[in-house]
PAZAPA-4460 file (N, C-alpha, C; in steps of 0.05 Angstrom, whole numbers, plus 32768, in hexadecimal, padded with zeros to 4 digits):
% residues 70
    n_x    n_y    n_z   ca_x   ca_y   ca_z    c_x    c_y    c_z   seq   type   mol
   8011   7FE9   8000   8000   8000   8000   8012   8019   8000     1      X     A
   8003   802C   7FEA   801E   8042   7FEB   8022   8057   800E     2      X     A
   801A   8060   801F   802B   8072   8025   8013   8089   8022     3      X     A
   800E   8097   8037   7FFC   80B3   8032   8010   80C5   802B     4      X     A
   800B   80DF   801C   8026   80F6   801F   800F   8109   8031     5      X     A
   802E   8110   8042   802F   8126   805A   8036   8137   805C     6      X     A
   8023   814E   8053   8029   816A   804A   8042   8170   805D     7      X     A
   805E   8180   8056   806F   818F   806A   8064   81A6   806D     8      X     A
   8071   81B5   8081   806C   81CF   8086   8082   81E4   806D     9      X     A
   8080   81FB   8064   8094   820D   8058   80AE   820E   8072    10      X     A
   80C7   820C   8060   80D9   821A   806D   80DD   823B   8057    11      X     A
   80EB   8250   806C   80F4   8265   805C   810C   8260   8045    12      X     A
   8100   8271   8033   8112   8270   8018   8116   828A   8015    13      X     A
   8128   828E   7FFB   812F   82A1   7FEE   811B   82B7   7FEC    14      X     A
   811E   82D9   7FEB   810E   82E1   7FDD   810C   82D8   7FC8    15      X     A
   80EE   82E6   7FAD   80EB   82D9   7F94   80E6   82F3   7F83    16      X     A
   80EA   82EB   7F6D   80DD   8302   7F58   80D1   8304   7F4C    17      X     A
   80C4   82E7   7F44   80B4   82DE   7F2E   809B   82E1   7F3D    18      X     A
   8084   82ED   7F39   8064   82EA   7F37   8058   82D6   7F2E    19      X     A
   804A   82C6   7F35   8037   82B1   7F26   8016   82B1   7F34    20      X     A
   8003   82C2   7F23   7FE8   82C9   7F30   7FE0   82B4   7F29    21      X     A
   7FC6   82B1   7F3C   7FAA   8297   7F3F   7F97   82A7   7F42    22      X     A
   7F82   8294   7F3D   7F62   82A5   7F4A   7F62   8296   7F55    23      X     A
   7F4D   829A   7F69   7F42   8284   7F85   7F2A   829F   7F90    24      X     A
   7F1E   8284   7F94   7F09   828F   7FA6   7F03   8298   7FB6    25      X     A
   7EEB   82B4   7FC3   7EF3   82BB   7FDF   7EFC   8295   7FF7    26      X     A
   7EEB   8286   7FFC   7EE9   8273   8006   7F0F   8262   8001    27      X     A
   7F1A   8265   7FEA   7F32   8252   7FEB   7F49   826B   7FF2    28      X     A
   7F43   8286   7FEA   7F52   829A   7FF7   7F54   8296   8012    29      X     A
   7F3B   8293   8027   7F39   8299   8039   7F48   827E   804F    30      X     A
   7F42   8268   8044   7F58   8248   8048   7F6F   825B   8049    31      X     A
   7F7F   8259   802E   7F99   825E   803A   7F9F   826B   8052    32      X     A
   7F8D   8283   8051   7F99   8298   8067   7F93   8298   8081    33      X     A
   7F84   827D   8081   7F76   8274   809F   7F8D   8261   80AB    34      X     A
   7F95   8250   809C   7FAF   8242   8097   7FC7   8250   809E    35      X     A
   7FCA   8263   8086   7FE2   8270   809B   7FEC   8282   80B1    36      X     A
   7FC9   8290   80BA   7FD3   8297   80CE   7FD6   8284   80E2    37      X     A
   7FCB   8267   80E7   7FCD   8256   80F4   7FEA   8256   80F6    38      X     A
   7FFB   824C   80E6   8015   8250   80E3   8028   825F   80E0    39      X     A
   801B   8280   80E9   802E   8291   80EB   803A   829D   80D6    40      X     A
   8035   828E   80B8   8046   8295   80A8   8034   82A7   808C    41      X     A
   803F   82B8   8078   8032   82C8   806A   8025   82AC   8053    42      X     A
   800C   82BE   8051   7FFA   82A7   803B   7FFB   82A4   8020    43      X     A
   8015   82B2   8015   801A   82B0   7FF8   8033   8296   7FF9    44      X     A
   8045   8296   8018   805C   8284   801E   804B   8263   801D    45      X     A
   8039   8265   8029   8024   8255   802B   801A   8243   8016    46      X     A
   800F   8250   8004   8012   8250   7FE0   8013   8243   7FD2    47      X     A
   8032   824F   7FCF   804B   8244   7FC3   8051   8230   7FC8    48      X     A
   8058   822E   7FE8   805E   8215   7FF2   8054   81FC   7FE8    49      X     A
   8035   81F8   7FF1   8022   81E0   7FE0   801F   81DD   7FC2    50      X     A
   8026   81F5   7FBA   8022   81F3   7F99   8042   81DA   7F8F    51      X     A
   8055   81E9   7F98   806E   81DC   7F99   8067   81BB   7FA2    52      X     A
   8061   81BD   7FB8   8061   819F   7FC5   8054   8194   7FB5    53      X     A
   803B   819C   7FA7   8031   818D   7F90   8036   818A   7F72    54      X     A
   8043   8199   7F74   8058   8192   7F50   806A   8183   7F56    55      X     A
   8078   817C   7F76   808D   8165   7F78   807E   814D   7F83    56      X     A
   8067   814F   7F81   8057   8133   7F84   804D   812A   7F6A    57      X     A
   804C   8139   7F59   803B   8136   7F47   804A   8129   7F2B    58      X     A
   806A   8135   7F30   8081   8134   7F1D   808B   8114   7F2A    59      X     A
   808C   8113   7F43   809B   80F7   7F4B   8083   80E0   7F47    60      X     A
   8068   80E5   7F45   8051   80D8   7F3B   8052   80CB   7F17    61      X     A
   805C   80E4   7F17   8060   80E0   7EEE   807B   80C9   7EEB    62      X     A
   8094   80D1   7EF9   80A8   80BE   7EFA   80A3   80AF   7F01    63      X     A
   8097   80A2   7F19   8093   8081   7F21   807F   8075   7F07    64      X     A
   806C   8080   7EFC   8059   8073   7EE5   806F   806F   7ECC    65      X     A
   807B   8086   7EC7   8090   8087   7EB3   809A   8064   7EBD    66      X     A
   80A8   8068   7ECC   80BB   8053   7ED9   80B0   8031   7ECB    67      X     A
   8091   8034   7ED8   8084   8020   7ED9   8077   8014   7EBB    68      X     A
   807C   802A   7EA9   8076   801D   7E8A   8088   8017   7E7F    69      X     A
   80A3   8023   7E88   80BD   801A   7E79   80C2   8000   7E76    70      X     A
***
């Protein structure tokens, strides 16, 4: 059986320079920022963070299938 994944928390990084806008809804606006004040931390760091954690789940998802038709 695979294994649940377990969201981490953000560590601090670099400042950034690049912009990358979303829409979201009052209601999924309002998640994040419920979230991070829970955690102290700003809700765009917040974000990023999950968006990231999910392109490296999603990329190591694509390699194991890759893997598995080879």
């Amino acid at each position: 059986m695979e294994k649940p994944t377990i969201p981490t928390l953000p560590v601090r990084q670099m400042t950034r320079k690049k912009i990358f806008a979303m829409r979201l809804t009052d209601r999924e606006r309002a998640e994040i920022e419920a979230l991070a004040k829970q955690l102290k931390l700003p809700d765009s760091y917040m974000a990023r963070h999950f968006i990231l954690e999910a392109v490296r789940y999603h990329k190591n998802q694509m390699t194991q299938e890759a893997a598995v038709e080879a």
